[in-house]
N, C-alpha and C positions, 0 to 999 in steps of 0.2 A: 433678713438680719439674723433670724435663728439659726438658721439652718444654712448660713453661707460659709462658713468652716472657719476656726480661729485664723490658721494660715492664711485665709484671705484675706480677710477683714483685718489683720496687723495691719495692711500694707496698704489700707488708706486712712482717709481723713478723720476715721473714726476716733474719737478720743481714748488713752489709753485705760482708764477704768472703765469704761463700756466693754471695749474688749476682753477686758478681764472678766466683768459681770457674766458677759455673755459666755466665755470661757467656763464658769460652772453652772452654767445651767441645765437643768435635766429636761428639758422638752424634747423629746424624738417626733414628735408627730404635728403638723401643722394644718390646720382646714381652713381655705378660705370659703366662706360664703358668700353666693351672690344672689340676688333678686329675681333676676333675668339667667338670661343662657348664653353658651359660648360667643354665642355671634355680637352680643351685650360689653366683651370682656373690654375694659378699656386701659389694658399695660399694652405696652409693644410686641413685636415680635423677638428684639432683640434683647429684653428683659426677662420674656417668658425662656427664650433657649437657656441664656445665662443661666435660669433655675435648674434646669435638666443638668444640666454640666457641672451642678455641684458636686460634691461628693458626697458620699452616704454619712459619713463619720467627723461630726466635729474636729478631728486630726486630722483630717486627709485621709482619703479611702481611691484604689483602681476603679472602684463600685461606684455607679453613678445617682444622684440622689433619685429616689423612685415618686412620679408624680402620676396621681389617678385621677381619676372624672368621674362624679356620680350626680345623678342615677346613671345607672350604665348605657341608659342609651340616651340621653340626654341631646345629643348631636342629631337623631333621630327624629326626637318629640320636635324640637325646637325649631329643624330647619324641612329636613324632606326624608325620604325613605331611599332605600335599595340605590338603584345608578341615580334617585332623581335628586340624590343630598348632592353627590361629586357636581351634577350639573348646576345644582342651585351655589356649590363654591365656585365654582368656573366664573359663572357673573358678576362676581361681587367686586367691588373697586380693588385694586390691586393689594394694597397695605393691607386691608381688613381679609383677602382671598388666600394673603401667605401666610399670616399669621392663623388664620380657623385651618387650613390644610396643615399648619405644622402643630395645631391642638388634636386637629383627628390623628393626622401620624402616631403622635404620643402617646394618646387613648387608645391605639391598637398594638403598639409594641409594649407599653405597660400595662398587662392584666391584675387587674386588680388584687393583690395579693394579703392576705393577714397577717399583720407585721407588730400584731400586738404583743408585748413584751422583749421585743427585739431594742438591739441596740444602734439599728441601722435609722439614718433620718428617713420621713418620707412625707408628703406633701398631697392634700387632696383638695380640689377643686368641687367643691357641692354646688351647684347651679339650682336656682328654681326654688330657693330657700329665703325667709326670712325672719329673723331673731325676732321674737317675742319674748321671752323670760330668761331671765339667768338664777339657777335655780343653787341656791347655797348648801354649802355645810352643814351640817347637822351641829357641828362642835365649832361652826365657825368664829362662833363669837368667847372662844376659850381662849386665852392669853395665853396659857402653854403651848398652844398649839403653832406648830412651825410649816402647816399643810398650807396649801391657797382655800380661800375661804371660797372658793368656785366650785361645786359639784358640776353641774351639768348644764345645757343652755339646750332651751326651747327652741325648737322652729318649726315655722308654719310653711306649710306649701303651697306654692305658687303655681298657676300656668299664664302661660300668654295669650293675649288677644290679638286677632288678626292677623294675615298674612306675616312670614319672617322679616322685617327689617329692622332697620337703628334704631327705630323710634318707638316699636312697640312698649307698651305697656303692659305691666304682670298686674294680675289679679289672685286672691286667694283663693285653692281650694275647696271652698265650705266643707266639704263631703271629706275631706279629710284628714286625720286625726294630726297631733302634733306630733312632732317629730323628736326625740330626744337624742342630743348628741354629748357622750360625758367628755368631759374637759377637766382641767385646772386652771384656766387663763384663758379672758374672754380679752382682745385687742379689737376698738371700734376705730372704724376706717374715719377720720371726722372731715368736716371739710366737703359732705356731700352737697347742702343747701346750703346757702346763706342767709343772713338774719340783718333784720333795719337794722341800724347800728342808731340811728336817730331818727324821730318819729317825723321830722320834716324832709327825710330822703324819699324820694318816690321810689317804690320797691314794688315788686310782682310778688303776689302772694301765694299764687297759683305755680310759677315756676321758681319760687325762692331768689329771685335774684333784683338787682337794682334795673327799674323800670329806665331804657336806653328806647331814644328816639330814631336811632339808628345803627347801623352794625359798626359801626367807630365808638360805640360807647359812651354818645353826648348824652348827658342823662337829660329824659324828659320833666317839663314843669320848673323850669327855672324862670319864671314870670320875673325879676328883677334883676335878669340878664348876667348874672354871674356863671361861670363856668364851670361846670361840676362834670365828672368821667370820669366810669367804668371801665376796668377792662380784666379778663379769666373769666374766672369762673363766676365770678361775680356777676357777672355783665352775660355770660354765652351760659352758663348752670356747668354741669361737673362731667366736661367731653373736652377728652385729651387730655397728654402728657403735660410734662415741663415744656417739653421744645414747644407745643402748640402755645401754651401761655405766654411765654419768650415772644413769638411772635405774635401775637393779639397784643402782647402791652408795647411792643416796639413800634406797632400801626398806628395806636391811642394816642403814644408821645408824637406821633409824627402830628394826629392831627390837631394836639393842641397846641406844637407850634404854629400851626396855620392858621389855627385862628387866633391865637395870640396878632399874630403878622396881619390878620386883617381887622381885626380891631382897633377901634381907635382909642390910644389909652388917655385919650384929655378928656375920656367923657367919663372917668370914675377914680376917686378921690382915695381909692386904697390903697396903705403904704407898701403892703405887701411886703414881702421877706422883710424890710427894715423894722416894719410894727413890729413883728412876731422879735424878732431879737432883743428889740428893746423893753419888749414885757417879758423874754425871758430873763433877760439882767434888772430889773427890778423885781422877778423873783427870785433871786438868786440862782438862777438854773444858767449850767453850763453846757453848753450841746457839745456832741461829738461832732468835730469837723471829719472832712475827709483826709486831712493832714494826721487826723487822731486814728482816723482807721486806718489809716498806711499803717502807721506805726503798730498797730497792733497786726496787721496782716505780714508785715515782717517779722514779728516775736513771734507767728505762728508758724510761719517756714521755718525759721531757724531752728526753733525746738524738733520741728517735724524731720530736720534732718538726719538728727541725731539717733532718730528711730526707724530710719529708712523708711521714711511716708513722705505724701505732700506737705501735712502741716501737723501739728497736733493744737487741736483749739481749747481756745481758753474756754471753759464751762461754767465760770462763776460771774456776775455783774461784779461784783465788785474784782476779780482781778482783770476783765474790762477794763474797767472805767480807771484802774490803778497803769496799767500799760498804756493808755492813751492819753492820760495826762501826765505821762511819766517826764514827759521835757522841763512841763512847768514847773514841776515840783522840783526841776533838779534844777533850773534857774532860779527860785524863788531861795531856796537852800544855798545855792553858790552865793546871792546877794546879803544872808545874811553873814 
């Protein structure tokens, strides 16, 4: 999003004050941090090129955005040495073999270069790190002050256990020091664990996620036979993309039609969707139908066209909730 050039970003879905926001922003230098190591990384291949293909300069630049890897040899420690790394990507399942082949390629046609004080964007990938402290301001808490209240963030170093694969686990360290790396703006990836949301849901506390009896996401411990499912990340912990999610919750829906379908519904007295509507109209709450989302999913194209984008979306609840009720209000108006 920093670093994907105004030019680009007009010409989607992004809403038109973000692009602006992002428009004056002064960040040139981006670092992601990760725990584990390249073979760990879990964006695509087709997300990571995209990066490469940016351009250097928030205007559009011939210059293509510059993406590093550290420690420098990080592809080394993490997987195998000399001809035995090529042979250890040769093996690998295919998606995961293109995508570490097209991170090493990267890692050897971009030499790490110091780009400090430059006006060009550039992007670094730190592996084998993990945030311990965010270290402030000295003057952060001065109301004059128009700096980010961010000096610098911690981190600890990691190595891996056991042989390379998906599953390994990083450990710290001990033996060595923290790592400081200066910043203005620390951005946490969220969404890695999940959390009970209620103390009566059966949850793994070991893998953060809702304890599933099986790989469809039936959740286990439903002793009075009601029907409760999981499915993402929730249900599987934080491996893959959207498309993978996409598919895990389209499997979940399948199979709680089927057991809908084999259930027998004379043996339980719940009103189901009817209850729930009618305790919402005796709270006075009005839900968004999907008749209420049409309507707004068409006030969002239309506006979008005029900007030459897909849509431009509405950012406010309340102009929401004013667009999708916008028929009733104009029928309740015509009647009086």
């Amino acid at each position: 999003m920093e670093e994907g050039g105004c030019l680009i970003l007009a010409t989607t879905d992004i809403p038109e004050p973000v692009v602006a926001h992002l428009a004056s922003s002064r960040v040139r230098r981006v670092v992601l941090i990760g725990r584990r190591g390249p073979l760990h990384s879990a964006f695509t291949l087709k997300v990571f090129r995209e990066l490469t293909h940016l351009p250097a300069s928030k205007h559009g630049s011939a210059e293509e955005l510059a993406v590093h890897f550290s420690p420098a040899d990080v592809f080394e420690t993490t997987m195998a040495t000399g001809s035995g790394l090529h042979q250890f990507i040769a093996g690998l399942p295919r998606p995961r073999r293109r995508l570490t082949e097209f991170l090493l390629a990267t890692a050897k046609r971009n030499a790490p270069t110091d780009l400090t004080g430059s006006d060009l964007l550039h992007c670094e990938f730190r592996y084998l790190r993990s945030p311990v402290r965010v270290i402030p301001r000295a003057d952060s808490h001065s109301a004059s002050s128009l700096l980010s209240n961010v000096k610098a963030l911690d981190l600890r170093i990691n190595v891996l256990e056991g042989p390379p694969s998906d599953h390994q686990k990083c450990i710290s360290d001990v033996s060595a020091p923290l790592e400081r790396l200066e910043c203005g703006l620390v951005v946490r990836s969220i969404g890695y664990r999940s959390v009970q949301i209620d103390p009566d849901l059966p949850f793994d506390e070991a893998r953060g996620v809702v304890a599933c009896k099986d790989e469809f996401g039936r959740v286990a411990g439903e002793a009075d036979g009601a029907l409760l499912y999981a499915s993402g990340w929730a249900k599987r912990g934080a491996v893959g993309v959207i498309v993978d999610t996409l598919t895990d919750s389209r499997l979940t829906a399948q199979v709680i039609l089927q057991d809908l379908d084999s259930r027998n519904s004379t043996t339980s007295d719940a009103m189901g969707f009817q209850s729930l509507r009618e305790a919402l109209q005796q709270a006075g709450v009005r839900p968004v139908t999907f008749e209420d989302w049409e309507r707004i999913d068409t006030v969002e194209q239309s506006v979008g066209q005029s900007y030459g984008k897909p849509r431009e979306k509405i950012t406010s609840l309340e102009g929401l909730l004013k667009v999708a009720f916008r028929q009733a209000a104009e029928s309740r108006n015509h009647r009086q």
